[in-house]
N, C-alpha and C positions, 0 to 999 in steps of 0.2 A: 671400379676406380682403384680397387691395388689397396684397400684402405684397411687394419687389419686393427681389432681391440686382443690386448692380451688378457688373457683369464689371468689373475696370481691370488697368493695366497697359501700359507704357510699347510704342511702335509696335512691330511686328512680335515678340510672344512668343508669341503662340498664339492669344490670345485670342478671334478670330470664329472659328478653328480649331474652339477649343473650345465657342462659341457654336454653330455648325454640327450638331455632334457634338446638342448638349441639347436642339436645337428643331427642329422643320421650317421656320422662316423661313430663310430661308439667305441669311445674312450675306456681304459681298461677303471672301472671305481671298484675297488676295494679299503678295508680296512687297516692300512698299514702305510707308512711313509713312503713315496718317493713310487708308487703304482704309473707313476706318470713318467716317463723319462724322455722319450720322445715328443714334441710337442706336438699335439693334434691339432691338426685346419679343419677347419669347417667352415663350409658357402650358407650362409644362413638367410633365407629369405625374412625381407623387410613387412611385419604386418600394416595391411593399409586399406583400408574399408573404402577408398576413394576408386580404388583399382577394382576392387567388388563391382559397385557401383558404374563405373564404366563398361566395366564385363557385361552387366544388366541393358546397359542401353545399347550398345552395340552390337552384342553379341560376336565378340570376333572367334576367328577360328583358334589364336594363340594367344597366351594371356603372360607377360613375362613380369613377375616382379622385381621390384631393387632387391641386391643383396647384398650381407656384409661378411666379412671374414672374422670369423672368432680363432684365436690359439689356446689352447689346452696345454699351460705353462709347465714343466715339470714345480712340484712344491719345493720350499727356498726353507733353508735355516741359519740360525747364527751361524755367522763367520763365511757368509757365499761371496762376500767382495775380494776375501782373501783366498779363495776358492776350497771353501770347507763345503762338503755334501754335493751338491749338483751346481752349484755357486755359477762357476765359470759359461754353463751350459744356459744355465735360468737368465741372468745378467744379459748373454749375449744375445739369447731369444727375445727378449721383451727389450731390446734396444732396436731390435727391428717391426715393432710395433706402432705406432701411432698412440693410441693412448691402451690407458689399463684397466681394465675392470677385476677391482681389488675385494674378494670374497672374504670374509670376516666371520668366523661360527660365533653367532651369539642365542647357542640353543645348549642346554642340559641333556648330556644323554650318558647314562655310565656305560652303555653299550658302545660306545665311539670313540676308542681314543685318541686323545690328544697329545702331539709331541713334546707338550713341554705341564703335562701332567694337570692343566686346571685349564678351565675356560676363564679367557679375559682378553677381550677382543683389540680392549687398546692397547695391551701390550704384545697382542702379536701385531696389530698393524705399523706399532715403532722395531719393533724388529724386522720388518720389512722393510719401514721406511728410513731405517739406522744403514743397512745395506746399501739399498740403493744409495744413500746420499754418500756412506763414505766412497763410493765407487765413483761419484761424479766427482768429491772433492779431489780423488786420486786424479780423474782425466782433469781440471781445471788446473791442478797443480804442476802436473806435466805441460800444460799449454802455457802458464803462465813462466816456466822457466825460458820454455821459446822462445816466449817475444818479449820477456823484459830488457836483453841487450837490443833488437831491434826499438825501443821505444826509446830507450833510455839516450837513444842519440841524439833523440827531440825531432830528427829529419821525415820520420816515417809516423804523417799524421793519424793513418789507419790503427797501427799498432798503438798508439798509443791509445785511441779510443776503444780498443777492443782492449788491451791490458786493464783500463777503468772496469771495463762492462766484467771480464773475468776475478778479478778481485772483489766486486759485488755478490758476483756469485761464489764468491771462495766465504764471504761473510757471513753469507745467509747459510750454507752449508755447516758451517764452522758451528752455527746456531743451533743446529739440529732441524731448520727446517729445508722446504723441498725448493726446487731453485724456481717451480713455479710461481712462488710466491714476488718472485725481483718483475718488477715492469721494465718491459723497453720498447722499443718504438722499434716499427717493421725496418729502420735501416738498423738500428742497433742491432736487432735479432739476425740478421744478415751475416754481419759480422762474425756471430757464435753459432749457426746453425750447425755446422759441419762437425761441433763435438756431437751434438745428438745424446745429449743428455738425458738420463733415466727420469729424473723427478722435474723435467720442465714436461713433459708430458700430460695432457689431461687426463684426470682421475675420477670414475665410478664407482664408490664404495658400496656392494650390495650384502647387507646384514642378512646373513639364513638364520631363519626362524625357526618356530614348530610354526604350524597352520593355523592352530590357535591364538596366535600371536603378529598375527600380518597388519591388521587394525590397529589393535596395540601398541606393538611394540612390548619391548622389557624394559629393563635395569638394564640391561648389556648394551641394548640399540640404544637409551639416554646418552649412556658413558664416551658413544662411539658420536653421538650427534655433537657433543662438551669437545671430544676431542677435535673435532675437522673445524671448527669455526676457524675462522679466518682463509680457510685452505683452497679457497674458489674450486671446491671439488661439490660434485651432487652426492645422495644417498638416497636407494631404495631400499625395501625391505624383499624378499624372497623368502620361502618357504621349497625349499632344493627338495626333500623326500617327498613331500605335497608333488611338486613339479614330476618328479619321476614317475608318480602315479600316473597321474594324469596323462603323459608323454604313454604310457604303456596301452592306453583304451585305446580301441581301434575308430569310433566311430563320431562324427561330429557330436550327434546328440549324446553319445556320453559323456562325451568330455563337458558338454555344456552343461547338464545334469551335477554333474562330479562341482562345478565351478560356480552354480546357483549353491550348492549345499554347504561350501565354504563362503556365501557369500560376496562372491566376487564374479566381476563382470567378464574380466578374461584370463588367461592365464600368465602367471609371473614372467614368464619368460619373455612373450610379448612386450611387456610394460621393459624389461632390459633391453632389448634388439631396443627399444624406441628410442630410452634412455643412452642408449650409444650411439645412436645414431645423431643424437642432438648433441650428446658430447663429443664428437666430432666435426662440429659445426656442418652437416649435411643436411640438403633437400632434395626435395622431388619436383622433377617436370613430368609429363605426361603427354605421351602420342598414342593416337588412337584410331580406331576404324575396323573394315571390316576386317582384315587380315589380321590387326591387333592390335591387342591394349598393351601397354610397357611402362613400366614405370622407369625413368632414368634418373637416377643420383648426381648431385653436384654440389658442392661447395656455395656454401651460403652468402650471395654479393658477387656472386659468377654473371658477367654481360651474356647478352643473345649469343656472338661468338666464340665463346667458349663453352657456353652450353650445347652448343651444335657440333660443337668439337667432341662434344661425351659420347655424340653417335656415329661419326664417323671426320676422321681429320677432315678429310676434304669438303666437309659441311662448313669446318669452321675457315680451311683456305678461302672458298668461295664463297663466305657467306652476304646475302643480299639484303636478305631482311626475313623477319619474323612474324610467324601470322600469330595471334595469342587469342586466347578463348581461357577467360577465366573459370574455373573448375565448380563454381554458382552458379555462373550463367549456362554451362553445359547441362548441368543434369538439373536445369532448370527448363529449358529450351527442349531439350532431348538428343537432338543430331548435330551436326555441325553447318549444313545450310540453314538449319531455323537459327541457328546462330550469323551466319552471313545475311541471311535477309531482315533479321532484326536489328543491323548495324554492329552485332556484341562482340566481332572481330577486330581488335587492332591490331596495326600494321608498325611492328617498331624496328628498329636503326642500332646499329653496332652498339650504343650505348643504351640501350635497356639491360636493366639490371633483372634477373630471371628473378620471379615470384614463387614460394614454396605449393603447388598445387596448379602451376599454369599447363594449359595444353595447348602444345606448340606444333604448326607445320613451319620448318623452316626452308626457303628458298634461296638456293644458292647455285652457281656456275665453276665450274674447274675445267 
């Protein structure tokens, strides 16, 4: 789907660490500011034990999972809206993102330094989020010169309700907070889409830990949980040097071994890909058989039609209708005729709303 999270997060907290860890592109981590300059992409498969599971029952010959795009942002410092450091580079890359997954070091290490000389998580996340926002108040400011003589003449009902909607956001900026915080309604957002604003983006705060601390938590991850409230943002915990280890063992039961001894069921990174995939409002359908199992991605509250559109336009030009086999009843049944002879197939119509987990044959005509 094109759908990308951007890694950020002020130099040296984890972040190609963590980038490392998600993808096989292997992003340069070292000790020192600014190791990132070029933004790294990574095709990161989506973990999904449901797709295990149909691999089991079917045994297909191909097995393709969902996947997401991560970027490996360069690191951001004071004064990048005004273009100090890699400012102009950071800003423009993570404006072509969809949303952010915001890396926060809240671990003690005197081996690691830190750019701004002490660890305090909520003060580098306001210096990130001090940037981004003066950067949107800058594009909101420039919009709103535009169209105040077009409003102002009363004649141009548009402009004037979009000058309302940009002066709300000129407020909440002005405030220090992020412009996700302002509500509007899908025609209002219409309206202001085309700035593509930094801080209306959804937000992933993941706190790096030590390993010892992933249960827990500290003092550092309370401070950082005090600061987001209200911010309709999620927070995980991560343990980035943990994750690398673990990324480094070759074989499943190591890694599984590695992951019982820290007490944990899977490894951190999974629990992120999951967590951005939800923060992106994304699901899964599922087609299946002998040739293969696929998991397909789509936007949560997507019709039959446009989910058939996910696998090929002309599914969705043509679409006739939908054959559905809930993802219970499959690997409860086993195949898909014990499913058709048990009735467990429905047959739905352009206005079925796709279910996260449905296994779909769609039929259609072009």
């Amino acid at each position: 789907m094109g759908l990308q999270c951007g890694i950020v997060g002020l130099p040296n907290v984890g972040k190609s660490t963590l980038f490392n860890c998600l993808s096989n592109a292997r992003a340069q981590a070292a000790n020192f500011p600014f190791c990132t300059i070029e933004p790294n992409v990574g095709v990161i498969n989506v973990p999904d034990d449901r797709l295990i599971e149909l691999e089991a029952i079917d045994q297909p010959e191909k097995v393709v999972p969902a996947t997401m795009e991560f970027v490996d942002i360069a690191g951001l410092v004071k004064g990048a809206s005004k273009g100090e450091g890699l400012g102009n580079k950071f800003l423009a890359n993570i404006r072509e993102t969809n949303a952010i997954i915001h890396i926060l070091r809240c671990f003690e290490d005197d081996n690691v330094t830190h750019v701004d000389g002490s660890i305090n998580p909520v003060r580098d996340k306001e210096t990130i989020d001090t940037e981004l926002q003066l950067k949107d108040l800058e594009t909101v400011e420039t919009r709103i010169d535009k169209i105040a003589k077009k409003a102002k003449t009363g004649a141009d009902k548009q402009a004037i309700k979009t000058l309302e909607i940009l002066e709300r956001y000129k407020s909440t900026l002005e405030k220090g907070q992020a412009g996700r915080v302002v509500e509007l309604t899908d025609n209002e957002r219409e309206l202001v889409n085309d700035l593509h604003l930094l801080t209306t983006k959804p937000v992933l705060y993941v706190c790096n830990v030590k390993d010892n601390e992933l249960k827990t938590g500290n003092k550092h991850v309370e401070a950082v949980k005090e600061a987001i409230k209200g911010e309709n943002a999620e927070l995980i915990l991560i343990a980035a040097a943990a994750e690398a280890d673990i990324a480094e063992l070759e074989s499943y039961e190591e890694r599984k071994m590695f992951l019982e001894d820290m007490g944990l069921e899977e490894p951190g990174v999974n629990k992120l890909i999951k967590a951005a995939y939800k923060l992106l409002d994304l699901q899964t359908f599922f087609t299946t058989g002998k040739d293969e199992a696929r998991a397909w991605t789509f936007k949560k509250n997507t019709k039959a039609p446009q989910a058939a559109g996910v696998i090929h336009t002309d599914f969705e030009r043509g679409f006739i209708k939908a054959e559905v086999i809930k993802y219970a009843e499959y690997t409860k049944l086993r195949s898909e005729q014990a499913c058709r002879e048990a009735g467990r197939i429905a047959i739905e119509g352009k206005e079925y709303v796709v279910q996260d987990g449905d296994i779909i044959h769609f039929r259609f005509n072009v």
